[in-house]
Residue, then its C-alpha position, 0 to 999 in steps of 0.5 A: x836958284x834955278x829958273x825955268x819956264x813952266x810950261x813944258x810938260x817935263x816941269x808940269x810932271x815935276x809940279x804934279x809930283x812935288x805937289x803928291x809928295x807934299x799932300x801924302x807928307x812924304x819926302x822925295x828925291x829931284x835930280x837935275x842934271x846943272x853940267x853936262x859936256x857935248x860929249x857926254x849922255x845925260x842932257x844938261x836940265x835932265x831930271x829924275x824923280x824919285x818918290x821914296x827909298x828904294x824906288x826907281x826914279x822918274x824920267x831918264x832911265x840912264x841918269x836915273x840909274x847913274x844917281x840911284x846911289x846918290x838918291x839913297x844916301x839923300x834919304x838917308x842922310x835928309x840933304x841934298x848934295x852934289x854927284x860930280x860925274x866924268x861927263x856931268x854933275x847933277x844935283x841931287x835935292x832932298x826934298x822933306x815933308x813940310x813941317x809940322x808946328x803944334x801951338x798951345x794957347x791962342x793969345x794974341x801973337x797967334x794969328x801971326x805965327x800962324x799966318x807966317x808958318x802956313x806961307x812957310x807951307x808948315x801944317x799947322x795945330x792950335x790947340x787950347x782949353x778954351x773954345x771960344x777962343x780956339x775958333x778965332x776968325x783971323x786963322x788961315x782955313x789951313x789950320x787945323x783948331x783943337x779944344x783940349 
């Protein structure tokens, strides 16, 4: 886990970013530089982001085009791994979209569910024949109700 101020507007930049990947439901690519040797170009916590396959990454241009492959294959593969360079090693985050959870049937244990599953940042349906049972107080307003 890596813990960082806030603050600054390089991590701001980064919050904005991740928070437009999540609304649009699409994943990206964070690479952040966790060694880097005194001799070498790339800045230990330097980071660049990357929107979508094929896309240019975000900050740094000479780590950007040192971890462009690495960005690739995260897309490809949906994982997150580890590019281990001569003068510093950078860890490549695959980042998904948030998952979806469709629930049939609104008995008791789904308010619950769906309280756990929104903390997740899970989109959440739930869907049943009924009506008046579909429109239950006790759902996160993130939830999306669905009467079939």
């Amino acid at each position: 886990m890596l813990l960082e101020r806030a603050r600054s507007a390089e991590v701001v930049r980064m919050l904005d970013f991740l928070a437009e990947r999540r609304r649009s439901r699409e994943a990206c690519v964070v690479a952040t530089v966790v060694r880097a040797t005194e001799a070498g170009r790339l800045a230990l916590g330097g980071r660049v982001l990357v929107a979508h396959p094929g896309a240019v990454g975000q900050g740094d241009p000479m780590l950007a085009s040192a971890v462009a492959s690495a960005a690739q294959q995260c897309f490809a593969e949906c994982r997150s791994r580890l590019l281990r360079m001569d003068e510093a090693d950078v860890f490549v985050e695959w980042i998904g979209p948030p998952l979806r959870l469709f629930v049939f049937g609104s008995g008791h244990d789904v308010v619950p569910l769906v309280s756990m599953a929104g903390m997740l940042g899970w989109q959440v349906t739930v869907a049943d024949v009924r009506a008046e049972r579909v429109a239950m107080p006790d759902l996160p307003p993130t939830c999306q109700v669905v009467t079939l």
